[in-house]
N, C-alpha and C positions, 0 to 999 in steps of 0.2 A: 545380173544373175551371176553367182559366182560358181564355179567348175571346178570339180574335181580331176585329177590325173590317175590313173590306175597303173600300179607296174608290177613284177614280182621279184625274186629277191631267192638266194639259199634260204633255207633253214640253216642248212650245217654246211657242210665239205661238199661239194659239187660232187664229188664222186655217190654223193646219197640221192642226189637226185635222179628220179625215177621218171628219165623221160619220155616214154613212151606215155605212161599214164598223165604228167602233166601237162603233154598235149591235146589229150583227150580230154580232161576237165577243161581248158581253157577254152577249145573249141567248142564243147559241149554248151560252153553262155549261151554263147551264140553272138557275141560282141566283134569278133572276126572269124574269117576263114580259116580252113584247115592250114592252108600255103602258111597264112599269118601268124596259125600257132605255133607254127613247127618251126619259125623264121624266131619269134618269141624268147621261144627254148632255148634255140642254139645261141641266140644274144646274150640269156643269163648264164649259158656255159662260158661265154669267153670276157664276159663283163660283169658288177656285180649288183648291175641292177637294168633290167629291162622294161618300157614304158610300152604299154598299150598305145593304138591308135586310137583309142576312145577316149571321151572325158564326160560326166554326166553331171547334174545340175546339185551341187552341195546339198540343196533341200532335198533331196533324195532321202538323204541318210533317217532322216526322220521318220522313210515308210515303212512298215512293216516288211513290205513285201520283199522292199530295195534288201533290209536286213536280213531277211531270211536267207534274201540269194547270196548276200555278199556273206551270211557266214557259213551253208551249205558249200559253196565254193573256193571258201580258205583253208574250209577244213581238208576236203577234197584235194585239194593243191599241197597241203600240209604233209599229209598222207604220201605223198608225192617230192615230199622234201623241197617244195617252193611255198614261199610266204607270199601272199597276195597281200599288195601298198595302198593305201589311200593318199595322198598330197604326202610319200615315202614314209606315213607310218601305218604300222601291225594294224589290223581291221577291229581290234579292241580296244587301241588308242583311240583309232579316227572316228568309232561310234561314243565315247565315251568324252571326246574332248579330250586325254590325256597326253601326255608329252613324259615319259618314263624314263627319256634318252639309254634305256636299255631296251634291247633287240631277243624277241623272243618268239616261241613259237604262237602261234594263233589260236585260242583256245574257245572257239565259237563252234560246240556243237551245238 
């Protein structure tokens, strides 16, 4: 069974991100605790890429369900001026199979 890595990432300039609310979507998954989100956050302020303590089963990607969440909560994070990663690409690459080696915003509403 192969596994995914989930992490998030700027959009733009760290100073755009809006941490109060990307804390709030992150914890809202419900994939960690509030301490975790907030621990999260403060890792993509000082670093340029922060990794969840979760990882969940590749075949996911294929559910509906998995998609809806993972594109209601990229958007949400977007919003927020954080990109949500899948195995470190955009949630339209990693549904799509693509590899663009360009970095952009997440466009799953």
């Amino acid at each position: 069974m192969s596994h995914v890595s989930i992490s998030i990432a700027p959009l733009g300039d760290l100073s755009d991100i809006r941490t109060i609310d990307a804390i709030k979507v992150i914890y809202s998954t419900g994939l960690i605790d509030l301490l975790g989100a907030k621990r999260l956050v403060e890792e993509v302020l000082e670093h340029p890429v922060a990794t969840l303590p979760v990882e969940f089963d590749a075949g996911s990607a294929s559910d509906p369900a998995f998609v809806a969440f993972a594109r209601t909560t990229s958007y949400h994070l977007a919003e927020a001026g954080v990109e949500l990663r899948f195995d470190g690409r955009p949630l339209h690459e990693f549904l799509t199979g693509q590899v663009s080696g360009a970095e952009g915003a997440v466009h799953g509403r």
